[in-house]
NUFI-486789 format. One record per residue (C-alpha): residue number from 1; z, y, x. Coordinates in pm, whole numbers, plus 50000, padded with zeros to 5 digits. Layout:
BEGIN
  resi      Z      Y      X
   NUM      Z      Y      X
...
***
This chain:
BEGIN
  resi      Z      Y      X
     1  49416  50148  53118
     2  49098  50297  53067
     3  48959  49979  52923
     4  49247  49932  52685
     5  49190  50281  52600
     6  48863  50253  52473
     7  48947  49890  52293
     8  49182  50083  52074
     9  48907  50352  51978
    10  48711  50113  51878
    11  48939  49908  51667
    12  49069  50234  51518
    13  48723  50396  51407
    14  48633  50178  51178
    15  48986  50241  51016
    16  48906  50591  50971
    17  48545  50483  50821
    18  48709  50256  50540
    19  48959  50485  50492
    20  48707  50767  50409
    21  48485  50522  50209
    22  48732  50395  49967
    23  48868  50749  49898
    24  48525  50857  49868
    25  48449  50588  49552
    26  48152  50741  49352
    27  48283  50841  49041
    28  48268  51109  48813
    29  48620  51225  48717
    30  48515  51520  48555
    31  48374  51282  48239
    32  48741  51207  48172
    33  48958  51498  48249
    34  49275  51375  48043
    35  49252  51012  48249
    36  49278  51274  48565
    37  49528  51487  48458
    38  49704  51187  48367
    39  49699  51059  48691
    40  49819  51412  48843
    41  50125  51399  48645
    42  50206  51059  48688
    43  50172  51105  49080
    44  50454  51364  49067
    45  50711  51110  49011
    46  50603  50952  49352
    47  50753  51035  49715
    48  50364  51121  49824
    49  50229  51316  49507
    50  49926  51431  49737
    51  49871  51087  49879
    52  49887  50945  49537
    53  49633  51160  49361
    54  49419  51100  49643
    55  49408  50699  49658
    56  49402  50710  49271
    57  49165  50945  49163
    58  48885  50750  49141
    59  49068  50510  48889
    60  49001  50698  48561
    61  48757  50452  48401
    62  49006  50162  48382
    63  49340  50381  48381
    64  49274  50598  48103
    65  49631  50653  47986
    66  49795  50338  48072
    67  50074  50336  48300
    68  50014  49968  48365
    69  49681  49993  48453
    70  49795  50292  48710
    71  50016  50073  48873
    72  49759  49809  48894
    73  49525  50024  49012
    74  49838  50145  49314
    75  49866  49821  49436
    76  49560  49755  49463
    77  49477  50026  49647
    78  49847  49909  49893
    79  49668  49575  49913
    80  49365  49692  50071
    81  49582  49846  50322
    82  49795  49613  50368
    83  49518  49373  50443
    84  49317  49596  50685
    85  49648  49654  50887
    86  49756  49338  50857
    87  49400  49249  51033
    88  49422  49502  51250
    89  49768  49432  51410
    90  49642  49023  51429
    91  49329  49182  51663
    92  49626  49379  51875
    93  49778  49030  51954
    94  49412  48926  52158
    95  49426  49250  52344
    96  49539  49214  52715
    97  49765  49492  52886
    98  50004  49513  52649
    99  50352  49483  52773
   100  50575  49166  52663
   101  50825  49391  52474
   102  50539  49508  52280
   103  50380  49181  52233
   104  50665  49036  52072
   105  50715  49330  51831
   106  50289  49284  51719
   107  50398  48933  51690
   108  50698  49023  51460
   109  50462  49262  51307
   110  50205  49027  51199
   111  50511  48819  51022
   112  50616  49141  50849
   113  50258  49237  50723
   114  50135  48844  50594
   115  50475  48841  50386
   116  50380  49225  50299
   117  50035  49108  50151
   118  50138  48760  50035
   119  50398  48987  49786
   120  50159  49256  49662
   121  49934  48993  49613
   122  50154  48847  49377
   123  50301  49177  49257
   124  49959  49232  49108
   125  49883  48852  48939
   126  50248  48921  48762
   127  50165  49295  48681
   128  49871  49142  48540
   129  50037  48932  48235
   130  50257  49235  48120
   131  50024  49370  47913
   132  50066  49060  47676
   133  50475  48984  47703
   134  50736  49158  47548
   135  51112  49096  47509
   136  51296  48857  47791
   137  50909  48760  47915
   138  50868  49130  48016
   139  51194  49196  48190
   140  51166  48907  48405
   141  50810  48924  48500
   142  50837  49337  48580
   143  51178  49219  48800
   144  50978  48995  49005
   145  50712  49255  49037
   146  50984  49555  49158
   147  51147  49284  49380
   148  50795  49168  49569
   149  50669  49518  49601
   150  51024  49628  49690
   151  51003  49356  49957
   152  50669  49418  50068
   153  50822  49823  50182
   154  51099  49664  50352
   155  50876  49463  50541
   156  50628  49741  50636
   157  50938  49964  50734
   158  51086  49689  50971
   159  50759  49650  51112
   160  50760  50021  51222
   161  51106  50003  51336
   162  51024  49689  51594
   163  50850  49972  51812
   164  51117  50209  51803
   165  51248  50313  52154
   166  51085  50490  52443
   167  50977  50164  52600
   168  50768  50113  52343
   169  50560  50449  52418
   170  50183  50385  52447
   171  49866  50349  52227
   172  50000  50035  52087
   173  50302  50205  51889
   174  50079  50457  51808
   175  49833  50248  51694
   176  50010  49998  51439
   177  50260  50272  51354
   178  49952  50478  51220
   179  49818  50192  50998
   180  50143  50111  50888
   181  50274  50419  50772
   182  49984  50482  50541
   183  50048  50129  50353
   184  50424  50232  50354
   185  50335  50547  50195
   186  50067  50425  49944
   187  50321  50124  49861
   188  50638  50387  49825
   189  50415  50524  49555
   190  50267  50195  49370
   191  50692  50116  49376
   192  50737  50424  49233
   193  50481  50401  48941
   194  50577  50056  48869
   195  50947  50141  48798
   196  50822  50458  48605
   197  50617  50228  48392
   198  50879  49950  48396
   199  51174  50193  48215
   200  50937  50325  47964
   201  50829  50026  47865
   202  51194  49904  47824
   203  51277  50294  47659
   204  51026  50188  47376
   205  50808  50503  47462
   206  50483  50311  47536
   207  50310  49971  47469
   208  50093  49937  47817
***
């Protein structure tokens, strides 16, 4: 146990390292103080406003005061997530001591988080083009975008749920539960802004 034990501090330290460097971006926010009140507000309309102004912050350059480019710049930052969890769970699988129950729900897990990066992935490359459509064009690529990052949630969520129970108490619950809840929360918000940005769009009150 003790071994296992210390396998799991080591896979989740470097977690907290990236996490810590990619919040910590260099970059001077107080140069563009509308871009970051900008950001604020927009954040408020998410489920995590804290979260949100945290992971975004160091987006003013390229957000400015585009909604689109916010949204880009949320899934991005749900991709990186996605992708170190998605890793992470993957290196789980390799670890011996964990209990069949739990094996199969890391297994299920890693299903759940390839589809989960696979469709904010392409969330992004379609979020991409709707800067330059309009009309039909612009309804049906923002659709596809709500649906895969819509999708990607569900998948995070049902990844979660595969370790519900009290069988399932241990480091490895713990563990992926940890790294999967933050992308659920960072991709609750990038679902959020995109649907803010989406119906404004569609309103007529903005053209990016």
């Amino acid at each position: 146990m003790a071994k296992l034990t210390n396998i799991f501090f080591l896979l989740l330290f470097p977690f907290q390292y990236r996490l810590h460097a990619a919040d910590s971006t260099t970059t001077d926010t107080s140069s563009a103080p509308q871009a970051t009140d900008f950001i604020k507000a927009e954040c408020r309309a998410t489920r995590y406003p804290a979260l949100c102004v945290q992971c975004l912050s160091n987006y003013t350059p390229p957000v400015q005061q585009s909604q689109r480019q916010l949204a880009q710049a949320a899934l991005s930052v749900s991709l990186t997530r996605a992708q170190s969890a998605s890793s992470f769970v993957s290196k789980l699988a390799r670890i011996r001591g964990i209990k069949p129950m739990e094996y199969q729900a890391v297994k299920d897990c890693i299903q759940n988080m390839g589809d989960t990066v696979d469709q904010l992935s392409r969330s992004m490359t379609e979020l991409g083009y709707l800067g330059r459509v309009a009309g039909q064009d612009f309804d049906w690529r923002v659709s596809n975008v709500q649906t895969w990052v819509s999708a990607a949630l569900t998948n995070e969520n049902t990844c979660m749920d595969g370790f519900q129970g009290s069988a399932m108490d241990g480091n490895v619950k713990v563990a992926i539960r940890r790294r999967v809840l933050d992308c659920a929360q960072v991709t609750s918000n990038a679902l959020a802004l995109v649907n803010r940005f989406a119906s404004r769009h569609k309103a007529g009150d903005l053209l990016d």
